[in-house]
Residue frames as a rotation matrix with the C-alpha (Angstrom) as fourth column:
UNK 1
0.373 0.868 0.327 -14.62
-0.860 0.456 -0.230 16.93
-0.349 -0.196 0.916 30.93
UNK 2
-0.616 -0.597 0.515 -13.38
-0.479 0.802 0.357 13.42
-0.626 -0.027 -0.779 30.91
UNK 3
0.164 0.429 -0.888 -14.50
-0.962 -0.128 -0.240 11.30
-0.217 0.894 0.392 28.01
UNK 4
0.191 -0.057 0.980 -15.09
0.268 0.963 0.004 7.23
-0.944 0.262 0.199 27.15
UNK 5
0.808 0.222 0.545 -15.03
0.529 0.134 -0.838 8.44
-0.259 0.966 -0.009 23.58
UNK 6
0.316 -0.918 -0.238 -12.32
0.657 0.031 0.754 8.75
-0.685 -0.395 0.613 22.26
UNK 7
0.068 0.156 0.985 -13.32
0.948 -0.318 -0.015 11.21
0.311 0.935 -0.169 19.13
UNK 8
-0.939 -0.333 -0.083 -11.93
0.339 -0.868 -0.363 14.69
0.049 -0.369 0.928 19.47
UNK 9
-0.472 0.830 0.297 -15.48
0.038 -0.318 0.947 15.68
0.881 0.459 0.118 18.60
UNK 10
-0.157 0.400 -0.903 -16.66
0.763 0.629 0.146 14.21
0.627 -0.666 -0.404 21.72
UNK 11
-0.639 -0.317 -0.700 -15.52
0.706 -0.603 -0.371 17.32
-0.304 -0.732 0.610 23.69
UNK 12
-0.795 0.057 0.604 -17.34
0.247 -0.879 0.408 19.77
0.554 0.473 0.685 21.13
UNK 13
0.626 0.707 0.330 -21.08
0.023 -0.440 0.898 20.06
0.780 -0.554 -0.292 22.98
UNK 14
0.381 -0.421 -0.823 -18.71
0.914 0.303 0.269 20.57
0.136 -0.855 0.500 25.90
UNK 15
-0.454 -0.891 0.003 -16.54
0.870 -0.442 0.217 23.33
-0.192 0.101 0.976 24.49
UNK 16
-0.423 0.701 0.574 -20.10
0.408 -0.419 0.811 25.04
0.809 0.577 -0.109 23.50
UNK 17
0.521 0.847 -0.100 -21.43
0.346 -0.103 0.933 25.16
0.780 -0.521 -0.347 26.20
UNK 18
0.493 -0.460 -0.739 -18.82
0.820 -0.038 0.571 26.13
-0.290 -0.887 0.359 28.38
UNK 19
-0.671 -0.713 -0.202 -16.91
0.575 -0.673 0.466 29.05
-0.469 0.196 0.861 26.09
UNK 20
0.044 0.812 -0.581 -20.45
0.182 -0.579 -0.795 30.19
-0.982 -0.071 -0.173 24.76
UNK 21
-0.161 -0.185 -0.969 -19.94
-0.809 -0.538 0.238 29.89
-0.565 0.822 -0.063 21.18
UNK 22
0.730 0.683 0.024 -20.48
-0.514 0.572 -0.640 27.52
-0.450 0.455 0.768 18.67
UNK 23
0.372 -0.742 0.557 -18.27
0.615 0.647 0.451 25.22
-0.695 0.174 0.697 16.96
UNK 24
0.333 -0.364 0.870 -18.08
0.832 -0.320 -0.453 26.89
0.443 0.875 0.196 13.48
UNK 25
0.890 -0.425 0.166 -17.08
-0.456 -0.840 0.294 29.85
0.014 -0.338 -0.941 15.72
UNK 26
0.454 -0.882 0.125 -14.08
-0.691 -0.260 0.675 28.39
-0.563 -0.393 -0.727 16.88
UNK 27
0.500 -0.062 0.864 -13.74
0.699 0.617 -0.360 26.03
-0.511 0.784 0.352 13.92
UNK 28
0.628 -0.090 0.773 -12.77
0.711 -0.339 -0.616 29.71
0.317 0.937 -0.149 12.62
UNK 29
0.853 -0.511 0.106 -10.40
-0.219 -0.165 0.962 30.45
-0.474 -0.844 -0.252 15.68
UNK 30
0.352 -0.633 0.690 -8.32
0.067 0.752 0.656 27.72
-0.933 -0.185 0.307 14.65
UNK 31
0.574 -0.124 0.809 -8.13
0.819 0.058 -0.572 28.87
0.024 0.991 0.135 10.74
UNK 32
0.927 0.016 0.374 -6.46
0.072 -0.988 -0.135 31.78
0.367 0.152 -0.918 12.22
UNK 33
0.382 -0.660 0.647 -4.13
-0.699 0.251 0.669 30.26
-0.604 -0.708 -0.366 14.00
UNK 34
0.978 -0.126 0.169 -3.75
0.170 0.943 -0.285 27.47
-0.124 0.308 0.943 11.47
UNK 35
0.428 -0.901 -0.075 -0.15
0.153 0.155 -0.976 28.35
0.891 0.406 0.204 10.58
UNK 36
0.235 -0.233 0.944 1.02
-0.971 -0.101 0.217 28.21
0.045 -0.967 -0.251 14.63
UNK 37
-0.710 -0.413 -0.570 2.68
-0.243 0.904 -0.352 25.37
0.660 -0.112 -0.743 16.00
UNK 38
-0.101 0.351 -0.931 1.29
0.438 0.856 0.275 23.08
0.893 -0.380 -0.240 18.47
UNK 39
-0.203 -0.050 -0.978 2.12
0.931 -0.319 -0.177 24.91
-0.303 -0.947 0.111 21.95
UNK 40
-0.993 0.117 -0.029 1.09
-0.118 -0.890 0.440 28.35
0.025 0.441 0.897 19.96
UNK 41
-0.233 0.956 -0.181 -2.24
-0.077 0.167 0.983 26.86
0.969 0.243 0.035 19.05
UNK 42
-0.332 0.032 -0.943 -2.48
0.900 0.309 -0.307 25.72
0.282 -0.950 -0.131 22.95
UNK 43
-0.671 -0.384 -0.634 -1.41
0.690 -0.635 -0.346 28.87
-0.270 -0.670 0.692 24.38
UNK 44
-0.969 0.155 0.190 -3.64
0.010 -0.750 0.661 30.77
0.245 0.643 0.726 22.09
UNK 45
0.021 0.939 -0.342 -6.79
0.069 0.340 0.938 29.02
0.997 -0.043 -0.057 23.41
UNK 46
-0.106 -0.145 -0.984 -5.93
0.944 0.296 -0.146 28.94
0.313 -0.944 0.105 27.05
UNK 47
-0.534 -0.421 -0.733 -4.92
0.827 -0.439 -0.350 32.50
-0.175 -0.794 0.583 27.43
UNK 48
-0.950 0.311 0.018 -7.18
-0.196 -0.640 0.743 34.12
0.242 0.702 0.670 25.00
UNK 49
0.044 0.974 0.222 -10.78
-0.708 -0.127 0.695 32.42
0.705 -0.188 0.684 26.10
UNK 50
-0.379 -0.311 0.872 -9.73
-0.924 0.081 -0.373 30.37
0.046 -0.947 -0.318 28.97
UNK 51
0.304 0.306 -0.902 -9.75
-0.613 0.788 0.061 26.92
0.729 0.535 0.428 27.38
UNK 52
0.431 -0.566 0.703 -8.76
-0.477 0.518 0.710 24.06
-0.766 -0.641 -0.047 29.73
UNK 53
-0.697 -0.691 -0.193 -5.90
-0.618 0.442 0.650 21.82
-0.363 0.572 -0.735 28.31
UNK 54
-0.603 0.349 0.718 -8.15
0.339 0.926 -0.165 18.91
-0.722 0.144 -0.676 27.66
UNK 55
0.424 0.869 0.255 -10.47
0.483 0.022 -0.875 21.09
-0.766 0.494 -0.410 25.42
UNK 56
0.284 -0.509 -0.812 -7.78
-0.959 -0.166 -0.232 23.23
-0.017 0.844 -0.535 23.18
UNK 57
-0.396 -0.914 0.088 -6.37
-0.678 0.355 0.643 20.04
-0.619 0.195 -0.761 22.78
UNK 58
-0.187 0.945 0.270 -9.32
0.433 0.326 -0.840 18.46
-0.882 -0.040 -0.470 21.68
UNK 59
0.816 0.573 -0.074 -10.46
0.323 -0.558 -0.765 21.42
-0.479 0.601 -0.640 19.26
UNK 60
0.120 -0.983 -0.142 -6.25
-0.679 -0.185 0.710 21.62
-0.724 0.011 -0.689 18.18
UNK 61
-0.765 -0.318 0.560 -5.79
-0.030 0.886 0.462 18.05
-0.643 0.337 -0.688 17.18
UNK 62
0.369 0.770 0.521 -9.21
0.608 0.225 -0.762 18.12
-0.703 0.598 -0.385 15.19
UNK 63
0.668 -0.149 -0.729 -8.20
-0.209 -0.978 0.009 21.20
-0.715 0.146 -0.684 13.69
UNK 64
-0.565 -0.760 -0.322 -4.88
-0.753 0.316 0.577 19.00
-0.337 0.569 -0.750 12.50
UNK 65
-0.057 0.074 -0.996 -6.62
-0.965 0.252 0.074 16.54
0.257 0.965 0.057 11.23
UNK 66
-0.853 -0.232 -0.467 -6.79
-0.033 0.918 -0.396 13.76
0.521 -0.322 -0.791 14.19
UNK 67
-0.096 0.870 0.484 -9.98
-0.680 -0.413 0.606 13.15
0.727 -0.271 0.631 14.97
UNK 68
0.795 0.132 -0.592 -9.29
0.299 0.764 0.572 10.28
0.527 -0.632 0.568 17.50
UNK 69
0.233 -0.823 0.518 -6.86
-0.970 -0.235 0.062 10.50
0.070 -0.517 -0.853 20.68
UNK 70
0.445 -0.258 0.857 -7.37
-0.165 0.918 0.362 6.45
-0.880 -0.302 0.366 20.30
UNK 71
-0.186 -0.679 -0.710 -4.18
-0.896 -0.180 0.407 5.45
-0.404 0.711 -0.575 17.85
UNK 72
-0.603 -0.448 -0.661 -3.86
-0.441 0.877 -0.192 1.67
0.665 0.176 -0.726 18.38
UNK 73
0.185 0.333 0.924 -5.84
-0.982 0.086 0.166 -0.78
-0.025 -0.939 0.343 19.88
UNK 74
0.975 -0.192 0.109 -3.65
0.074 0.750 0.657 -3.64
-0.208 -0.632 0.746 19.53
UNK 75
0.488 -0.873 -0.008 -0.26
0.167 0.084 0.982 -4.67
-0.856 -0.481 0.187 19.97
UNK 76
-0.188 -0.693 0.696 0.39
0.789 0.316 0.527 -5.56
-0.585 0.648 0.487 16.74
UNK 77
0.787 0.220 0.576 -1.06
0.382 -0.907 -0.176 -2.01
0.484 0.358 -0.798 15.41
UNK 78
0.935 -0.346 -0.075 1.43
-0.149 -0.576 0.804 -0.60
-0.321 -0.740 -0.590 17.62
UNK 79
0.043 -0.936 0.348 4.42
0.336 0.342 0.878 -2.71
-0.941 0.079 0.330 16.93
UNK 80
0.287 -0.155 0.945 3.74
0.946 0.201 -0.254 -2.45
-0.150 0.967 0.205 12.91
UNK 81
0.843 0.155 0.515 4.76
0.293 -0.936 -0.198 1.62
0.451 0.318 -0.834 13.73
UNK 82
0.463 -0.884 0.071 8.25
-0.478 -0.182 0.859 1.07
-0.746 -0.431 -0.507 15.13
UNK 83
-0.175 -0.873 -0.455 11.49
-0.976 0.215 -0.039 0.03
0.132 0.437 -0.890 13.83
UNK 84
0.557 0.415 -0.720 11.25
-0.428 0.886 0.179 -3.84
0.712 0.208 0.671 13.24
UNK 85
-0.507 -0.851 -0.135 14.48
0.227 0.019 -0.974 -4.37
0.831 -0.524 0.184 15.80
UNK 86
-0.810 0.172 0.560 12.30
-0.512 -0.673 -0.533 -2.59
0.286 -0.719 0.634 18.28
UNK 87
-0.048 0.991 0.123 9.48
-0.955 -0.082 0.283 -4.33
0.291 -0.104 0.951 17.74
UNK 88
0.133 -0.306 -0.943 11.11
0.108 0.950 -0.293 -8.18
0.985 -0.062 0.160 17.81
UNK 89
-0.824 -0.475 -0.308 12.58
0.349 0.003 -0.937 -7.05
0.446 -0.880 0.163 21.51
UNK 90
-0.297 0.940 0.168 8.95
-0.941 -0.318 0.115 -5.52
0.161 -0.124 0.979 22.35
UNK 91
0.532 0.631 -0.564 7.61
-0.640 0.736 0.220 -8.98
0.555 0.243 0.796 21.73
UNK 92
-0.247 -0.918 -0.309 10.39
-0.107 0.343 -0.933 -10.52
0.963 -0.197 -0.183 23.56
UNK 93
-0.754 -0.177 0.632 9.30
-0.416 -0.615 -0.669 -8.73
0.508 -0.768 0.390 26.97
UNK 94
0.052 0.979 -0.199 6.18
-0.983 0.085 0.160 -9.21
0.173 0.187 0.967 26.58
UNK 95
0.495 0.535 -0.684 6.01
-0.596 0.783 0.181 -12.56
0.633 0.318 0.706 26.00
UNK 96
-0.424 -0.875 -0.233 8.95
-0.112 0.306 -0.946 -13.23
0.899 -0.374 -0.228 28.87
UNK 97
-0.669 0.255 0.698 6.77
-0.722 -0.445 -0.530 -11.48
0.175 -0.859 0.481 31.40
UNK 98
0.073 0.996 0.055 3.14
-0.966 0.057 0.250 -13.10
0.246 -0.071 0.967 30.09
UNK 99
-0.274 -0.203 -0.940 4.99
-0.261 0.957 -0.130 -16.75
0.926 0.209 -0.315 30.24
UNK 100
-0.861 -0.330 -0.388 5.48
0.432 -0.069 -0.899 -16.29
0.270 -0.941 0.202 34.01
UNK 101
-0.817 0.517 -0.257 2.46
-0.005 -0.451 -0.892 -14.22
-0.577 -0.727 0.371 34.72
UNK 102
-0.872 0.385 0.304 -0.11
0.490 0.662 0.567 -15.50
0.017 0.643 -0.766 32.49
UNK 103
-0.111 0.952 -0.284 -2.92
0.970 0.043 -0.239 -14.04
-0.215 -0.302 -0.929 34.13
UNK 104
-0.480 -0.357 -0.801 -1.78
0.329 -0.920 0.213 -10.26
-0.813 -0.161 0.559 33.37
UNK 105
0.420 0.846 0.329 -3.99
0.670 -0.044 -0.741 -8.73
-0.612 0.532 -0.586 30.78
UNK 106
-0.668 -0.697 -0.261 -2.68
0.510 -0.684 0.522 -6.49
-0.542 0.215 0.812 27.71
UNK 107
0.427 0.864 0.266 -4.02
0.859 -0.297 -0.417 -3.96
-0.281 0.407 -0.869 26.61
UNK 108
-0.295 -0.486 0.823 -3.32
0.859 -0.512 0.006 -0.59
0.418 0.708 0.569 25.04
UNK 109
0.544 0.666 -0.511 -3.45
0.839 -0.411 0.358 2.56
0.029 -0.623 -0.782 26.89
UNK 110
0.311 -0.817 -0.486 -1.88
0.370 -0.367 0.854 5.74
-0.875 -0.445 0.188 26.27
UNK 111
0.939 0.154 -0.307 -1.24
-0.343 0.395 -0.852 4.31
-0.010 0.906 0.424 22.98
UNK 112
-0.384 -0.763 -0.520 1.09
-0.629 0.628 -0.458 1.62
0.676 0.151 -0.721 23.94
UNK 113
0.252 0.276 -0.928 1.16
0.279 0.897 0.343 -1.65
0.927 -0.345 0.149 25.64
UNK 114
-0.536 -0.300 0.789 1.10
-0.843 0.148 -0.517 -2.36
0.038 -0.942 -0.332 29.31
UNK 115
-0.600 0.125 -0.790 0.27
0.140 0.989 0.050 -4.99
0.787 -0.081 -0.611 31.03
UNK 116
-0.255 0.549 0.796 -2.36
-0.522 -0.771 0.365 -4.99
0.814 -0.323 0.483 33.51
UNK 117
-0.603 0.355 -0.715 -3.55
0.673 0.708 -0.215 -7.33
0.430 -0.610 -0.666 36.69
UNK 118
-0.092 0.964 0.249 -6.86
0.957 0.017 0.290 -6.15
0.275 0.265 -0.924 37.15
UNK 119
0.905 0.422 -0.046 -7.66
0.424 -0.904 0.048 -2.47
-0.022 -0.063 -0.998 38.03
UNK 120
0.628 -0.753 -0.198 -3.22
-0.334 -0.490 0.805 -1.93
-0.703 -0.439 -0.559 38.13
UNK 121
0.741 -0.497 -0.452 -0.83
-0.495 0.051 -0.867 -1.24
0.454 0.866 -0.208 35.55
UNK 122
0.854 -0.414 0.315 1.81
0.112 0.739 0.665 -3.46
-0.508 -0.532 0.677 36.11
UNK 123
-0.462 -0.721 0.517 4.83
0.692 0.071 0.718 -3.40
-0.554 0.690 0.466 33.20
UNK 124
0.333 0.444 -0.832 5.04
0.055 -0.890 -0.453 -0.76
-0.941 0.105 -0.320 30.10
UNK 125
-0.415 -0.906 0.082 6.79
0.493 -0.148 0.857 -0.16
-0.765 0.396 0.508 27.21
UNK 126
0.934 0.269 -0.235 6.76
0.010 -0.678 -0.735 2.58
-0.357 0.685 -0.636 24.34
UNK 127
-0.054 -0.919 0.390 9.48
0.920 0.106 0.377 2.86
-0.388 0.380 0.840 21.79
UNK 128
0.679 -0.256 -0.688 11.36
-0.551 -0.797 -0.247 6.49
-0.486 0.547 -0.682 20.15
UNK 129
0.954 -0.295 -0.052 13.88
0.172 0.680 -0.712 5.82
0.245 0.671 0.700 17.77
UNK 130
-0.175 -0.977 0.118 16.89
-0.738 0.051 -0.673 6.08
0.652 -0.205 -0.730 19.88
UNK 131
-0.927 -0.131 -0.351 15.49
-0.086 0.986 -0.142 3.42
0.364 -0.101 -0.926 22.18
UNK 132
-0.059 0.874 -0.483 12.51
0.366 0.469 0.804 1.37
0.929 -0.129 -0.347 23.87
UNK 133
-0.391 0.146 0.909 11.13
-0.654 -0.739 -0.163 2.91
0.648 -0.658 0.384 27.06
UNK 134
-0.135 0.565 -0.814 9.99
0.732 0.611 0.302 0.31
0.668 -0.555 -0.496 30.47
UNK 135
-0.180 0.437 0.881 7.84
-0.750 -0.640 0.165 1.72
0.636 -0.632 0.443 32.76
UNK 136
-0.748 0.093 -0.657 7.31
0.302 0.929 -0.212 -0.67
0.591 -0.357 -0.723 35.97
UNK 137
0.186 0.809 0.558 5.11
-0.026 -0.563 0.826 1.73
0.982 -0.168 -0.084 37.45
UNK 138
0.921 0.262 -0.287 6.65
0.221 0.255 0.941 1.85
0.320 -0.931 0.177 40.95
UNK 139
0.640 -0.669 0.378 9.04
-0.732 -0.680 0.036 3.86
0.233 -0.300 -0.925 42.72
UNK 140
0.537 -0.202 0.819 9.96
-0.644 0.529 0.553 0.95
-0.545 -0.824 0.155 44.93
UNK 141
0.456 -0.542 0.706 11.51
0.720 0.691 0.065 -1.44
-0.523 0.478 0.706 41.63
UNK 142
0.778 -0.555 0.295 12.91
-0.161 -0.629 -0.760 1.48
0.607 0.544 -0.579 40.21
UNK 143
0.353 -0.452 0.819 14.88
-0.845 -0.530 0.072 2.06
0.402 -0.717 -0.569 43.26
UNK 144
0.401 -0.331 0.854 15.96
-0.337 0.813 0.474 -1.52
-0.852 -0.478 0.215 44.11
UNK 145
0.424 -0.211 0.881 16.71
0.809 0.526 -0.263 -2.38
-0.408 0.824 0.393 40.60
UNK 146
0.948 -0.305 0.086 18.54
-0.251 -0.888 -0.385 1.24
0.194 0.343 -0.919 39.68
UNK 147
0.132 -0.991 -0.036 22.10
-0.663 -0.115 0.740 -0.28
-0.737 -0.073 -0.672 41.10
UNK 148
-0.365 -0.307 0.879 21.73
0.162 0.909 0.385 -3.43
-0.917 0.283 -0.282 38.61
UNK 149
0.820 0.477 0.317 20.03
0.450 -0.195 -0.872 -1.66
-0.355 0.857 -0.374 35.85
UNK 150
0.670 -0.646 -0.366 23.26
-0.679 -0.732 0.048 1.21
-0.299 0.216 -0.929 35.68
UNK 151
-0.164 -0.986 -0.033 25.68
-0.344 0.026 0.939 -1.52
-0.925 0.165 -0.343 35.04
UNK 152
0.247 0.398 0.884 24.06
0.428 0.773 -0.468 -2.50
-0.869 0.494 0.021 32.07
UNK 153
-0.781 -0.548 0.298 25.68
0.523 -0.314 0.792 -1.45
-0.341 0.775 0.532 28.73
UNK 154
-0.673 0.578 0.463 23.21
0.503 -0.102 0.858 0.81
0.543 0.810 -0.222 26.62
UNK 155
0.031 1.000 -0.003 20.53
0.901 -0.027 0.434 1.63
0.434 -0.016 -0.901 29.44
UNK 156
-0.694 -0.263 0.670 19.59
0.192 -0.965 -0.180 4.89
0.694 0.004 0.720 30.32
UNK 157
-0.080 0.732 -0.677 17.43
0.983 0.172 0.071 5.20
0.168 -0.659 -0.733 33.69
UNK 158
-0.418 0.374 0.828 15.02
0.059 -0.898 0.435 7.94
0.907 0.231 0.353 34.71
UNK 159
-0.966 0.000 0.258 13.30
-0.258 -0.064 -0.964 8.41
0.017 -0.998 0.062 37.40
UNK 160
-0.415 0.171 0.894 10.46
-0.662 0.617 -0.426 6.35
-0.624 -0.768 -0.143 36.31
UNK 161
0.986 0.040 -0.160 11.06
-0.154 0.566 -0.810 4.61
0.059 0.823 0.565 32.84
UNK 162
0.229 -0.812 0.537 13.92
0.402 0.582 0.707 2.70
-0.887 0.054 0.459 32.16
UNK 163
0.799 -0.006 -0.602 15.64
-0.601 -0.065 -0.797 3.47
-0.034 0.998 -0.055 28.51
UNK 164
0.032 -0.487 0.873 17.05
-0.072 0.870 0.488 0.22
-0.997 -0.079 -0.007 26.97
UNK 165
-0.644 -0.724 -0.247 18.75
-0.326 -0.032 0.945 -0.67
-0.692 0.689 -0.216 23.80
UNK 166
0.113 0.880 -0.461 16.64
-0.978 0.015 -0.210 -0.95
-0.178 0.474 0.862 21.00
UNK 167
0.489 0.145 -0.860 17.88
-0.229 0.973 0.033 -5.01
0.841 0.181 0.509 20.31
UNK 168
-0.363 -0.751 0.552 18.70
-0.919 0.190 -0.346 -5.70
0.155 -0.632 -0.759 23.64
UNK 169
-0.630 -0.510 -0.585 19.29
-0.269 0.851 -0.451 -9.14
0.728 -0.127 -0.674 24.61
UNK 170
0.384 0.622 0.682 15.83
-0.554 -0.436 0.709 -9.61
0.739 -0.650 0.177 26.88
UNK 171
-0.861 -0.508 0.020 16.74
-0.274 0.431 -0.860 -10.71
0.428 -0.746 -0.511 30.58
UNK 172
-0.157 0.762 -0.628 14.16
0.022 0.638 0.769 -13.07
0.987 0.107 -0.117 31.09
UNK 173
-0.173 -0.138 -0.975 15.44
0.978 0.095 -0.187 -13.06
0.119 -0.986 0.119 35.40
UNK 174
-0.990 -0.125 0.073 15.48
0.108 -0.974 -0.198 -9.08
0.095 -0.188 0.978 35.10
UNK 175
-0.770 0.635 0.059 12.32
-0.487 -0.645 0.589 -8.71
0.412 0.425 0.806 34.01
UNK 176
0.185 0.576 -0.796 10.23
0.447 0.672 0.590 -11.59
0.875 -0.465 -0.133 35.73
UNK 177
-0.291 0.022 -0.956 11.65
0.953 -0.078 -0.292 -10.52
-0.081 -0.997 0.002 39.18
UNK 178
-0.974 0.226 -0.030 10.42
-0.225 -0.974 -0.037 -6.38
-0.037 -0.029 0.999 38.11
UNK 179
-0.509 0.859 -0.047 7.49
-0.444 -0.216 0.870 -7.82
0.737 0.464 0.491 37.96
UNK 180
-0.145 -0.098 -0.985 7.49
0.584 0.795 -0.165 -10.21
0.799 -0.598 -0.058 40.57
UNK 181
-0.900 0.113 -0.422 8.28
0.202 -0.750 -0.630 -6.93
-0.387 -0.652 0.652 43.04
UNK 182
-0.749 0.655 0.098 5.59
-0.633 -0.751 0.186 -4.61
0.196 0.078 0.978 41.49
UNK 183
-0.110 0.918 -0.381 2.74
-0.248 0.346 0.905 -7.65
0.963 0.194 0.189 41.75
UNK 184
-0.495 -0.471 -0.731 3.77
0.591 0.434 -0.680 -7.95
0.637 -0.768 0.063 45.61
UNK 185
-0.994 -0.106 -0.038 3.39
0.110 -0.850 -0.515 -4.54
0.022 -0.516 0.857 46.25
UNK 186
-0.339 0.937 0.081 -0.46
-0.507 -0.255 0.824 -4.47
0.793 0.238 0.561 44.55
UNK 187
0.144 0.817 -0.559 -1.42
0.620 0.366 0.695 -6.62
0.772 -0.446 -0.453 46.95
């Protein structure tokens, strides 16, 4: 059952009413299980009372102690939880893209930034600590921009996020024209 609210709770008159038990029932599932990992706890709900993912995760993550799936709900919450190096080149992007496309909206989704032009993600990024992750959301600029992205020192391409040096050097032309493609296509 999809959810505006982001409070694990949200799901619980859901999880009642569909698995026939009360919370404090499975409130004492999950104390049994408490020493299980993460894909244990999962598996343990799924195959045992035929949980969907969205609700063991849900009645999991409360369980640990997160009662929200919403982390961040701005940038600068976000940024203040990376490496400072990471975050300076974050801001970089950002602010390369929004110069040039002004009208793009940010917002936080996932829990990370993207950029948005109304109802369509447009640009991404999410940082680990080996490096900073771009999503352009589109096969098509992957795939035109995948022979000029490989010679770049440092970057590491997927098949549909980019991995780039945490302090790289932002290409202001790179990144305007990845956007430039992907806001073509929306229309």
């Amino acid at each position: 059952m999809a959810t505006k609210d982001p409070s694990r709770e949200a799901h619980f008159p859901a999880i009642e009413k569909k698995y026939g038990e009360k919370m404090s029932y499975w409130h004492k599932v999950m104390k049994e299980i408490a020493q299980e990992r993460y894909p244990a706890q999962i598996a343990h709900l799924r195959e045992n009372y035929g949980f969907s993912q969205a609700h063991a995760n849900a009645l999991v993550m409360y369980s640990r102690g997160s009662v929200s799936s919403k982390k961040f709900t701005t940038m600068s919450q976000y940024l203040k939880t990376v490496d400072p190096v990471q975050a300076k080149t974050v801001r970089a992007m950002f602010k390369v893209i929004q110069s040039k496309y002004p009208k793009l909206t940010l917002e936080i989704a996932w829990n990370k930034p993207m950029l948005k032009d109304e109802n369509k993600y447009i640009f991404a990024a999410s940082c680990s600590k080996k490096s900073i992750l771009i999503h352009p959301w589109s096969d098509a600029v992957m795939k035109k921009f995948k022979p000029q992205l490989a010679e770049l020192d440092g970057f590491d391409l997927k098949i549909k996020t980019i991995g780039i040096p945490n302090d790289w050097e932002v290409d202001t032309k790179l990144l305007q024209d990845m956007v430039k493609m992907r806001m073509a296509e929306k229309k």
